[in-house]
C-alpha positions as CSV (number, residue, x, y, z in Angstrom):
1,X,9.2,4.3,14.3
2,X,7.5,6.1,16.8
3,X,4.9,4.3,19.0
4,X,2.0,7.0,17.5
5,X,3.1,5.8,13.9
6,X,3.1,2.2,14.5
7,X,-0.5,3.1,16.2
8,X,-1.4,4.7,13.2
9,X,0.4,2.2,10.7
10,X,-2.0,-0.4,12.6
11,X,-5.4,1.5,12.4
12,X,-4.3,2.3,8.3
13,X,-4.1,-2.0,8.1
14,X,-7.1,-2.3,9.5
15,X,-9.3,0.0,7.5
16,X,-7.0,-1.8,4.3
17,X,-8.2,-5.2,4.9
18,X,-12.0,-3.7,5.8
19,X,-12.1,-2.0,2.3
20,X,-10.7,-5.6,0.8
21,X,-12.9,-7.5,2.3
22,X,-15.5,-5.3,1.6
23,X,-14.7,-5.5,-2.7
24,X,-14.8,-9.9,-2.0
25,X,-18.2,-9.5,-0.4
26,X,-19.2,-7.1,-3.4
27,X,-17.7,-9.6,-6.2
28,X,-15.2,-7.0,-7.2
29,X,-12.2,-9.0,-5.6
30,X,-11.7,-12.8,-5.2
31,X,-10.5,-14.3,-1.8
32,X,-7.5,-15.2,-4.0
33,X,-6.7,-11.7,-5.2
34,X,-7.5,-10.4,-1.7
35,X,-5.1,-12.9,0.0
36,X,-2.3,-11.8,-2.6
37,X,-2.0,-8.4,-1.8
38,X,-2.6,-9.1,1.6
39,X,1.0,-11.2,1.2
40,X,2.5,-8.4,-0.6
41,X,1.4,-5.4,2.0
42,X,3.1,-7.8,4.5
43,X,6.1,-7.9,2.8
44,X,5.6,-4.3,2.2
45,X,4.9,-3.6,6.0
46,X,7.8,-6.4,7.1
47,X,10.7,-4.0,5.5
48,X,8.9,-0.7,5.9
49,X,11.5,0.7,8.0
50,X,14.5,0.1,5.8
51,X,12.4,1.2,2.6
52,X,11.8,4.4,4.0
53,X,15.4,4.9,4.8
54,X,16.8,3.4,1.7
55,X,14.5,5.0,-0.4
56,X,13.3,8.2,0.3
57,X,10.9,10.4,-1.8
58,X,10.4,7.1,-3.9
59,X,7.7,4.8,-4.4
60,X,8.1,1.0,-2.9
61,X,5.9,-1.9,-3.6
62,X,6.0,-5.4,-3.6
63,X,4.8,-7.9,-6.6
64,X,4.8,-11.6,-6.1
65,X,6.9,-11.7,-4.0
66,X,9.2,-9.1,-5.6
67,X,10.5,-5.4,-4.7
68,X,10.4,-2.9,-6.9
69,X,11.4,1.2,-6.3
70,X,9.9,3.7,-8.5
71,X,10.1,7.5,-8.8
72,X,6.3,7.7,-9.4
73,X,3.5,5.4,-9.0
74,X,2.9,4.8,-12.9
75,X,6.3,3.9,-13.1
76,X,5.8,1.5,-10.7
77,X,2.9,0.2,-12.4
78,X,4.5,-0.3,-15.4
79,X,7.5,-2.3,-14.3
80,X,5.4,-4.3,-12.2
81,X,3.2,-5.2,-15.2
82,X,6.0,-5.9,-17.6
83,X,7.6,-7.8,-14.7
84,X,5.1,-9.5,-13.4
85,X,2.1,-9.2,-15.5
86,X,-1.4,-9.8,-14.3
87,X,0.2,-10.0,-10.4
88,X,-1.4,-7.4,-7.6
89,X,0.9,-4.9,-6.9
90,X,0.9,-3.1,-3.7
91,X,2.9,0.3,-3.4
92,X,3.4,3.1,-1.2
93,X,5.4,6.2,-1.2
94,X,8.0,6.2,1.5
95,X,7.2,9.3,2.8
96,X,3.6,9.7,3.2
97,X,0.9,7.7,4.9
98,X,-1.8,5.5,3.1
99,X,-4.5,7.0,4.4
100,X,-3.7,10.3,5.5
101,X,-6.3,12.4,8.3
102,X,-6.6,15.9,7.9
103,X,-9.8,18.2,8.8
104,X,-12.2,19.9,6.9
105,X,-11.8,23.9,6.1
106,X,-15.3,25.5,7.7
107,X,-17.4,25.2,4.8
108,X,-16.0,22.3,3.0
109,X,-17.7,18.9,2.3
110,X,-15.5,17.6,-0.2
């Protein structure tokens, strides 16, 4: 990983735990649940690396504790709930950013 990506990788964390801390303050997470996927994205972030080169065009995410590959995101979903039901999941695709920058077309607002 490129010095500019783990940059960016870091500035993508930190907006992550701003937006969860943000949903404990407005009651729609509890520390607990915020702590949890906190645990997972560092397991996540911890093998990010080798899950991008192990698993291309697939979708990686970590519940309690506990990898799991996917083609899409609902299929990830749904083994992670029949695996691990009522756990956080947290998922990426290995080859695209979390949040991911782009500019606006002149005229846009959306």
């Amino acid at each position: 990983m490129t010095a500019e990506e783990k940059q960016t990788r870091a500035h993508e964390h930190e907006q992550f735990v701003t937006n969860l801390d943000q949903q404990v303050n407005e009651g729609q997470l509890t520390e607990l649940q915020r702590d949890d996927i906190l645990a997972q994205k560092a397991l996540f972030d911890a093998a990010f690396e080798a899950n991008q080169a192990e698993h291309p065009g697939k979708v990686v995410g970590y519940v309690d504790g506990c990898k799991i590959v996917a083609d899409t995101a609902q299929a990830l979903l749904a083994l992670a709930q029949a695996e691990h039901p009522g756990k956080i999941t947290y998922f990426e695709p290995t080859d695209t950013c979390l949040f991911e920058e782009y500019e606006l077309e002149e005229g846009d607002t959306t």
